[in-house]
C-alpha positions as CSV (number, residue, x, y, z in Angstrom):
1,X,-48.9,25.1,139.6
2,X,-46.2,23.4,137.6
3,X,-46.9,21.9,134.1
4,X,-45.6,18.5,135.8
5,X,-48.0,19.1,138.7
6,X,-51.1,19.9,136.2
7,X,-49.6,16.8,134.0
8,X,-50.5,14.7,137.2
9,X,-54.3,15.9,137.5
10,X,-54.3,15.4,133.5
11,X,-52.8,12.1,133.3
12,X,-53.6,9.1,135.6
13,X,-51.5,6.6,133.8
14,X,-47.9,5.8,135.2
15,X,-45.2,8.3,132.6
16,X,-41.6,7.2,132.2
17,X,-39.0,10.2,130.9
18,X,-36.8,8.8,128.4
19,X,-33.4,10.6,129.0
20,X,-31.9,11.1,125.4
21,X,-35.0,12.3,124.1
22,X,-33.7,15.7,122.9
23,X,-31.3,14.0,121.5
24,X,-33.2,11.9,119.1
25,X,-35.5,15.0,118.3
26,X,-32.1,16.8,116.8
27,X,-31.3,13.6,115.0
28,X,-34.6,13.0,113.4
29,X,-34.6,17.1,112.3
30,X,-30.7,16.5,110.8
31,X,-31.7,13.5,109.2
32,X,-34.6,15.1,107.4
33,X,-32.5,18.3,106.6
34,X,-29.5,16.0,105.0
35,X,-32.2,14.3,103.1
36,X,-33.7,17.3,101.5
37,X,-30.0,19.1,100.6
38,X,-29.0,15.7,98.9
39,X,-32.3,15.5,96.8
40,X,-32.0,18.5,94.3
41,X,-35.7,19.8,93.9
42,X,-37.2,19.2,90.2
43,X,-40.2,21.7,88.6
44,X,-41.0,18.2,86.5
45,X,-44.4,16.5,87.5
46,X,-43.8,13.4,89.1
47,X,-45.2,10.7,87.4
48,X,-47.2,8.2,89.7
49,X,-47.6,4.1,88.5
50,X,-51.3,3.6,88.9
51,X,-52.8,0.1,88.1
52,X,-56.1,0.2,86.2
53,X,-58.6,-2.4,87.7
54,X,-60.5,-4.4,85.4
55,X,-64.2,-4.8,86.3
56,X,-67.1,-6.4,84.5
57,X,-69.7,-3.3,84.6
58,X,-68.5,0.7,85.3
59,X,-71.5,2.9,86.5
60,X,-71.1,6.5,86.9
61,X,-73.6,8.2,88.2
62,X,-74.6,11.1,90.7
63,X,-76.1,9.9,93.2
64,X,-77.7,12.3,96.0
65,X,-80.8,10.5,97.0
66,X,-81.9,7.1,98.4
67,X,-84.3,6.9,95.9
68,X,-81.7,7.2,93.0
69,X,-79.4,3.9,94.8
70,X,-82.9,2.0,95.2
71,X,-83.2,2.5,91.0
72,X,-79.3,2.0,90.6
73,X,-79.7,-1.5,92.2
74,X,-82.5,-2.5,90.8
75,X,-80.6,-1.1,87.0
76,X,-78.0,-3.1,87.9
77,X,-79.2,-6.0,89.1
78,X,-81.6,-6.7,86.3
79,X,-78.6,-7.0,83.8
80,X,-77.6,-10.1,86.7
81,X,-74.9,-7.9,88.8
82,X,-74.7,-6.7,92.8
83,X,-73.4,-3.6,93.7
84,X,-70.3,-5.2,95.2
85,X,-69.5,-6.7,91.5
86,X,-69.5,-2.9,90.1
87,X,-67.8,-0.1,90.1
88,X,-69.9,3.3,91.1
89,X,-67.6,6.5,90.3
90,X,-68.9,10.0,89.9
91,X,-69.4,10.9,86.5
92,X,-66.3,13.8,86.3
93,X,-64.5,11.4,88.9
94,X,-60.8,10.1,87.6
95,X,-60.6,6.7,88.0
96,X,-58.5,3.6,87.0
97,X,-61.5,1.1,86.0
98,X,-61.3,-0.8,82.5
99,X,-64.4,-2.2,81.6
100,X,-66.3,-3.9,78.7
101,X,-69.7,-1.7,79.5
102,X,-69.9,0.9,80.7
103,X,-73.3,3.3,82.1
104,X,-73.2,7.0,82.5
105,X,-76.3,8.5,83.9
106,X,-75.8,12.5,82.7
107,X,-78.0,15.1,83.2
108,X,-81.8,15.9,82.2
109,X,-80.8,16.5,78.5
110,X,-78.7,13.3,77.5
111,X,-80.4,11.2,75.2
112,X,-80.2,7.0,75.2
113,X,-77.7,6.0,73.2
114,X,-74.7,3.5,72.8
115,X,-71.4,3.9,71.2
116,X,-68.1,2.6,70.9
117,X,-65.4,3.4,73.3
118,X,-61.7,4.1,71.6
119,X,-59.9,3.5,74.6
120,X,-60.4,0.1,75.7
121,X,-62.9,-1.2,73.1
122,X,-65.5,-1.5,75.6
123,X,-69.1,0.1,75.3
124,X,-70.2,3.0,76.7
125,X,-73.9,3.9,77.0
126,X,-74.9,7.7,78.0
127,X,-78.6,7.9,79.8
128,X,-80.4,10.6,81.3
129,X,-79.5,11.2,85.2
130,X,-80.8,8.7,87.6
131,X,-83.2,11.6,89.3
132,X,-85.0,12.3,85.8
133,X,-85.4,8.7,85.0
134,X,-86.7,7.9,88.4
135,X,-89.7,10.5,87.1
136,X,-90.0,8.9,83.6
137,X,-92.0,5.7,82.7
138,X,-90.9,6.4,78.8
139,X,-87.0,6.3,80.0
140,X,-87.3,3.5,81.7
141,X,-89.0,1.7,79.3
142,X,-86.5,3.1,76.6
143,X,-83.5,2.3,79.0
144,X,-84.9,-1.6,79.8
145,X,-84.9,-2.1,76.4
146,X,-81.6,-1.5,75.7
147,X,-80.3,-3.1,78.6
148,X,-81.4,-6.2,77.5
149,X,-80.5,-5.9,74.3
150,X,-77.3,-4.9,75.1
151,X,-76.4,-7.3,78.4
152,X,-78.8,-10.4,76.4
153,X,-81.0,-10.6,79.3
């Protein structure tokens, strides 16, 4: 069997052969190889233009379990914010957000505290992980308290 016979059995729909096709093929390949001996190759890194996005509230937290979202919305919305009006990165994640506060939900060791971020003048306030607050009355209590200290709720 012919690969245009075994084409028909494969294929139901009607095929048209365009004629100059090899044609175009050897075009597109010079194209590409004229634009690659006119652009002389650089070791410098290229630098990229990347917009930083302005949000009212920057979250970043780990977030593995539906337990730990549940407690992130109801963190977030008792300082009067939705998910959708937030930005949730992971906490090593590069990202391009500029906020006024700022959460991070560390790990088991991180004590509550707030301080004063140099880049963008914003605050930043460093918490235990969403998982080991989940288990703690005390950190919640300790975290709600600063929350509405710190959001005037």
């Amino acid at each position: 069997m012919s690969s245009t016979e075994f084409l028909k059995h494969l294929i139901t729909e009607e095929l048209y052969i365009l004629p100059d096709l090899q044609k175009l093929s050897t075009k597109i390949h010079d194209d590409y190889n004229n634009q690659k001996e006119s652009a002389p190759e650089s070791n410098e890194p290229k630098t990229i233009e990347v917009e930083t996005v302005k949000v009212p509230f920057l979250v970043k937290a780990r977030i593995t379990g539906t337990s730990e979202r549940e407690l992130l919305v109801k963190i977030v919305s008792s300082v009067g914010f939705q998910m959708d009006q937030i930005a949730l990165v992971e906490p090593d994640a590069e990202h391009h957000f500029k906020s006024n506060k700022t959460i991070i939900f560390g790990d088991e060791n991180t004590d509550l505290y707030v301080v004063k971020s140099q880049e963008n003048g914003g605050e930043m306030l460093n918490c235990c992980s969403l998982s080991v607050l989940s288990k703690s009355l005390e950190d919640k209590k300790s975290l709600w308290a600063t929350l509405k200290s710190w959001f005037e709720v």
